[in-house]
N, C-alpha and C positions, 0 to 999 in steps of 0.2 A: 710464495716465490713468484708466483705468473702474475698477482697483480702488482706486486712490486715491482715486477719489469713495465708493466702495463703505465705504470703513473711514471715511471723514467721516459719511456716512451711519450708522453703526453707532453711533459715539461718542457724535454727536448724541444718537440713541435713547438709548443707555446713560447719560448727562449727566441729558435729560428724566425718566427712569426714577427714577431714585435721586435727585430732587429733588422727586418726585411722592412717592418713597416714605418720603423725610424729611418733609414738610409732611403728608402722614399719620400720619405716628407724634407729630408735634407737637400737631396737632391737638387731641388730647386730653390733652394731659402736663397742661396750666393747668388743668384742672376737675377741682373736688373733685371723687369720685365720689358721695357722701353728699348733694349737693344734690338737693335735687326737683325735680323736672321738672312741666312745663304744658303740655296743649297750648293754643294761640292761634288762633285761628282769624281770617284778615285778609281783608275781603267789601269789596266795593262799589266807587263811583266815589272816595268820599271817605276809603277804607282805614280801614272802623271797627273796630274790635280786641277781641273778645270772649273772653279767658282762660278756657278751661276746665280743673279739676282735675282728675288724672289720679287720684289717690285715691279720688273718687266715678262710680261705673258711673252711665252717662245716656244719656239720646240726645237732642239738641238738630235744632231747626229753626230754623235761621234763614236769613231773607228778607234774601240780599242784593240785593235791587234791582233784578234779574233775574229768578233764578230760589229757590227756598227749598231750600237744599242740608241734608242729615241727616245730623250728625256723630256717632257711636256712644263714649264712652268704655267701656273697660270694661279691666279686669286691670292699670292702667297704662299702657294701649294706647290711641290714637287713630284713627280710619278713616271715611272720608265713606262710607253707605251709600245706599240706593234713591234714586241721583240723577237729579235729572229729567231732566238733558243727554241729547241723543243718541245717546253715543258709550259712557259710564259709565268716560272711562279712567282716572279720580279713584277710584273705586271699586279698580281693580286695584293703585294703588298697594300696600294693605295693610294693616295695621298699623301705625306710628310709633310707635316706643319710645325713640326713642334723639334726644339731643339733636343739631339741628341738620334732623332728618328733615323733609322737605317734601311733601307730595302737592298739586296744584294742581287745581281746576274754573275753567276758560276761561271754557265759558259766564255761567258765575255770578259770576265775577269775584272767586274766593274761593280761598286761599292757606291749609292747614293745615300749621302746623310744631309741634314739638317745641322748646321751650325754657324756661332755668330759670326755675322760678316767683321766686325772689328775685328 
């Protein structure tokens, strides 16, 4: 009986696995790859949406309604830097290059992704 649970258990895994690892390779089959990308930056109580180009090096402050988080473009790259939160775990996110990429600031209430500019 215990390895019959034991090979349900496995299948299972092996089932989850290879539909995790379909829905990944699908992911990206639909997108041109030649599209541009944007980062977006979404703050506040009322989710205001401020598009930033990833083509122009900047560094933006903006106040959402909390706290004034400092998003850095530069190379095509997006990245919250010298955040005022108390933790900076938005900061560790990275860089976002790649569509779909997210880093979040809690306290500020502000959501950094990657997505296409069209």
């Amino acid at each position: 009986m215990r390895d019959k649970k034991m090979l349900i258990n496995v299948l299972f895994a092996v089932v989850i696995l290879l539909a995790a690892g379909a829905l990944f390779l699908l992911r990206g089959a639909g997108r041109d790859p030649d599209t541009p990308l944007k980062a977006q930056l979404i703050y506040g109580d009322d989710s205001a949406v401020l598009d930033l180009p990833l083509d122009t090096d900047a560094v933006y402050d903006v106040d959402t309604g909390y706290l004034t988080v400092h998003v850095e473009v530069k190379d095509g790259a997006a990245r919250f830097i010298d955040s005022p939160c108390p933790d900076h775990i938005c900061e560790g996110y990275g860089w976002l290059t790649l569509e779909d990429q997210t880093a979040t600031c809690l306290p500020a209430r502000a959501v950094l992704t990657i997505a296409p500019a069209a």
